[in-house]
DRENDO-1510 file (C-alpha; in Angstrom, 1 decimal, always signed):
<recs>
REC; n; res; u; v; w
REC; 1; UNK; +135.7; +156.8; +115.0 .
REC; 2; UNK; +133.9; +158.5; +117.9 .
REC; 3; UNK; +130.6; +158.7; +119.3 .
REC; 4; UNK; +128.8; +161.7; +118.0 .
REC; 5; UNK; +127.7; +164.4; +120.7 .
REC; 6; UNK; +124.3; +163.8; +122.4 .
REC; 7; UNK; +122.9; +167.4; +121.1 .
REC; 8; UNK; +123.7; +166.2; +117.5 .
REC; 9; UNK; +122.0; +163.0; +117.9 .
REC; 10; UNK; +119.0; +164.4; +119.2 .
REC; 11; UNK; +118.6; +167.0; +116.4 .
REC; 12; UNK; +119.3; +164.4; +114.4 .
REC; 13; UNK; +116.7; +162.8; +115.9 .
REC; 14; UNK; +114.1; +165.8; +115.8 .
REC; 15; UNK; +114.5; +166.1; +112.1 .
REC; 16; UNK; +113.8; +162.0; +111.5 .
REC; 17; UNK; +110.7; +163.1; +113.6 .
REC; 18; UNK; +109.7; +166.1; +111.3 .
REC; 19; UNK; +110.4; +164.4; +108.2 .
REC; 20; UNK; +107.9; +161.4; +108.4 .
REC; 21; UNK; +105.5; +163.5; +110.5 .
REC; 22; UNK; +106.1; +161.6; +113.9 .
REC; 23; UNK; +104.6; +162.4; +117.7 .
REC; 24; UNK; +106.6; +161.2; +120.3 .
REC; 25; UNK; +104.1; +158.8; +121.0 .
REC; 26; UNK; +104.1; +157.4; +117.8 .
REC; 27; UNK; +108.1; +157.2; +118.0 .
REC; 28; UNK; +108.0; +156.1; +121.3 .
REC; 29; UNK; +105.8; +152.8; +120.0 .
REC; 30; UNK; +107.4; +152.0; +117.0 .
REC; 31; UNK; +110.8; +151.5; +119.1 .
REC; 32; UNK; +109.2; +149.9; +122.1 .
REC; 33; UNK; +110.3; +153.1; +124.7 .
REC; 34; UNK; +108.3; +154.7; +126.7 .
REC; 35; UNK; +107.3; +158.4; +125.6 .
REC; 36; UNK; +108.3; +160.0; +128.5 .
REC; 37; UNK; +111.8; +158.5; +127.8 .
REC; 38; UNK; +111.3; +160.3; +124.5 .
REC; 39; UNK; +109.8; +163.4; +126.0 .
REC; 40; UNK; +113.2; +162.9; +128.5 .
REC; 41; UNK; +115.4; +163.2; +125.4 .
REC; 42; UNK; +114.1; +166.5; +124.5 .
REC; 43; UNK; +113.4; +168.3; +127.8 .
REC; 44; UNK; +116.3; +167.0; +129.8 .
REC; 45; UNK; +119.3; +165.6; +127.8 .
REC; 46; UNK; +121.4; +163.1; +129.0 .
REC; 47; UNK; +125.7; +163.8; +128.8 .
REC; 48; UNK; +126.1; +160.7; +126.7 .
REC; 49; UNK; +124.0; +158.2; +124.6 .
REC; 50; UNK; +121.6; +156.2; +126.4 .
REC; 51; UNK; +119.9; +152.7; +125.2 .
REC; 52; UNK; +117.1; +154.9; +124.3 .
REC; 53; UNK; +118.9; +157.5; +121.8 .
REC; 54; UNK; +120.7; +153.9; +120.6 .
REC; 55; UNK; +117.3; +152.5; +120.0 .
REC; 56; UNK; +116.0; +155.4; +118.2 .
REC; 57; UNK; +118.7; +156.0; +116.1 .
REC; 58; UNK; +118.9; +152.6; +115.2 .
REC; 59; UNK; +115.4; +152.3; +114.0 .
REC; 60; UNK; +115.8; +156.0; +112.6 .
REC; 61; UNK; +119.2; +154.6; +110.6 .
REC; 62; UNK; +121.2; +157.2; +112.4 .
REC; 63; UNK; +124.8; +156.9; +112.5 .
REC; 64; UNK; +125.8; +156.9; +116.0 .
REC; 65; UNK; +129.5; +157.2; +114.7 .
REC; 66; UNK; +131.3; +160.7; +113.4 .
REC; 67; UNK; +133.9; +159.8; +111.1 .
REC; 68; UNK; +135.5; +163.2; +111.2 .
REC; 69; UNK; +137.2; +163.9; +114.6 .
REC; 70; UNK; +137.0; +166.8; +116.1 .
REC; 71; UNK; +139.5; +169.4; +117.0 .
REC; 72; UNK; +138.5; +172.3; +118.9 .
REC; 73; UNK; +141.1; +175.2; +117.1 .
REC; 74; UNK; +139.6; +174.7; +113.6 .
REC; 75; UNK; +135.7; +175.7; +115.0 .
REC; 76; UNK; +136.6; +179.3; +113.5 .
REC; 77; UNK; +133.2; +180.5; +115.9 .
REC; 78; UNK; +135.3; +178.9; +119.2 .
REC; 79; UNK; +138.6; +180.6; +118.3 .
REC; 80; UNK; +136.9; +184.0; +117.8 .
REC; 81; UNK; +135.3; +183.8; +121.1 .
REC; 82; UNK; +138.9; +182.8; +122.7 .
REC; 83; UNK; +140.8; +185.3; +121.0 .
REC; 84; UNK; +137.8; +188.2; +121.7 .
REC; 85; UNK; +137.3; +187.6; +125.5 .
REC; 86; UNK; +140.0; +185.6; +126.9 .
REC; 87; UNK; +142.7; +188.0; +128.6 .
REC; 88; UNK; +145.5; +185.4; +128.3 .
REC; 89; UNK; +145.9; +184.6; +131.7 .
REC; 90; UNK; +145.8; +180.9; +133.0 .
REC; 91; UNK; +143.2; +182.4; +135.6 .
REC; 92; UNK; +141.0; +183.6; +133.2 .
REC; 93; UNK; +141.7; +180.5; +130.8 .
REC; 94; UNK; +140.5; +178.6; +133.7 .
REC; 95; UNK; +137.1; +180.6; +134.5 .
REC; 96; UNK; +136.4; +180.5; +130.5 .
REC; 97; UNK; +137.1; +176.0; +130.8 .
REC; 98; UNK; +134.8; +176.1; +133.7 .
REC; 99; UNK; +131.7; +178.1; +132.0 .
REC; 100; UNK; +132.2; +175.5; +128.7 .
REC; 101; UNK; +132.0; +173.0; +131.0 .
REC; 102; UNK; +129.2; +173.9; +132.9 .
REC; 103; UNK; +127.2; +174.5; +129.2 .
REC; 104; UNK; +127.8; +171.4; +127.7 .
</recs>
């Protein structure tokens, strides 16, 4: 089992939020967190789970946990993007690695 990504946790998060008709103040209270850590969550995600995402999901009863892993070549939208814009050469495999990396 692996930790799910940060940007699913927080959507994950935003639609617990929607559904019961929450603030981030409100969330913020019930879980004993600041709101700006809340606020933080939204405007300025962190690269991996935090105490605060753990404390939210775990009030929220969200899984932190994927039980699927996850394999790059069967994301069907990655590998069209590869095979449409990467020229095969490790210098440009390289440039396209580095532009991932700086998104994520």
């Amino acid at each position: 089992m692996q930790v799910k990504k940060v940007t699913i946790l927080i959507n994950e998060i935003g639609d617990f939020m929607k559904k019961n008709n929450l603030k981030q103040t409100e969330l913020s209270n019930l879980v004993s967190i600041s709101q700006s850590s809340v606020s933080r969550l939204f405007t300025d995600p962190p690269k991996k789970p935090t105490s605060t995402i753990k404390a939210i999901c775990n009030y929220a009863k969200i899984d932190i946990y994927s039980d699927e892993e996850v394999h790059p070549e069967n994301s069907e939208i990655l590998m069209t993007a590869l095979k449409e814009n990467w020229d095969g050469t490790k210098t440009h495999a390289r440039k396209i690695a580095k532009i991932i990396k700086a998104a994520c």
